[in-house]
LOVEX-370648 format. One record per residue (C-alpha): residue in one letter; x negated, y negated, z negated. Coordinates in steps of 0.25 Angstrom, whole numbers, plus 5000, padded with zeros to 4 digits. Last residue first. Layout:
<sites>
aXYZ
...
</sites>
This chain:
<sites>
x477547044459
x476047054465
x476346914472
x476746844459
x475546904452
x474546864463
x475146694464
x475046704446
x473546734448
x473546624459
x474146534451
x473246584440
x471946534447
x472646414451
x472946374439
x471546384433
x470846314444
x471746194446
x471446204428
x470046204431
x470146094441
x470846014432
x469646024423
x468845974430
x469645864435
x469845814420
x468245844418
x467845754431
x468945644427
x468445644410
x466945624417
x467445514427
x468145444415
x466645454407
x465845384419
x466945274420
x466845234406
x465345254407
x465345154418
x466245084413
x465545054400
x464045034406
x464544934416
x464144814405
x462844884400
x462344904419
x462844754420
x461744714407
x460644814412
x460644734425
x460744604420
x459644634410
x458844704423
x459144554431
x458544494420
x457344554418
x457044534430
x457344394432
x456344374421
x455244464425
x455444384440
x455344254433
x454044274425
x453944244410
x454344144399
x455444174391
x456144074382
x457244104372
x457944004362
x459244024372
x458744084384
x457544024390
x456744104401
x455444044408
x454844064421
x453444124425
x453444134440
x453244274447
x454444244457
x454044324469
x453244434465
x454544464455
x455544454465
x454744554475
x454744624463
x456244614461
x456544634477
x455744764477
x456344804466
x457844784470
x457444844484
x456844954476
x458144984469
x458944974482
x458145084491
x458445174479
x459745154477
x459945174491
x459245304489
x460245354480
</sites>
């Protein structure tokens, strides 16, 4: 956890020492759209799109392996209640064998 932390505020310090450093006013043409507006907004900007962006095309297996792991942790579950069960009445049927 706390090298999560120490990483994050290396990655802020290096996007504002970014940002001090690369003030000038640039402009963005897309297509029929212009943008006109500092460099380091602009890379910004783009780098959280690009982030977001990885983070929507990892969604699906992420979920698909967070449900799997759920069906794995009730299967075992319930394994170990039915280990429980039969061993219970092992030892039930162990003590009427013994008493005979």
């Amino acid at each position: 956890m706390r090298l999560f932390i120490v990483l994050a505020l290396l990655i802020a310090i290096a996007i504002i020492l970014f940002a001090i450093q690369n003030s000038a006013i640039v402009t963005i043409s897309f297509l029929s759209f212009h943008y006109t507006g500092s460099l380091a907004l602009i890379v910004v900007v783009l780098f959280t799109a690009g982030l977001l962006a990885g983070l929507l095309i990892s969604l699906p297996s992420l979920l698909k392996k967070h449900l799997a792991l759920r069906e794995h942790k009730k299967k075992i579950k319930q394994l170990e209640e039915n280990s429980a069960g039969s061993s219970s009445s092992n030892t039930m049927n162990r003590e009427k064998q013994e008493r005979w």
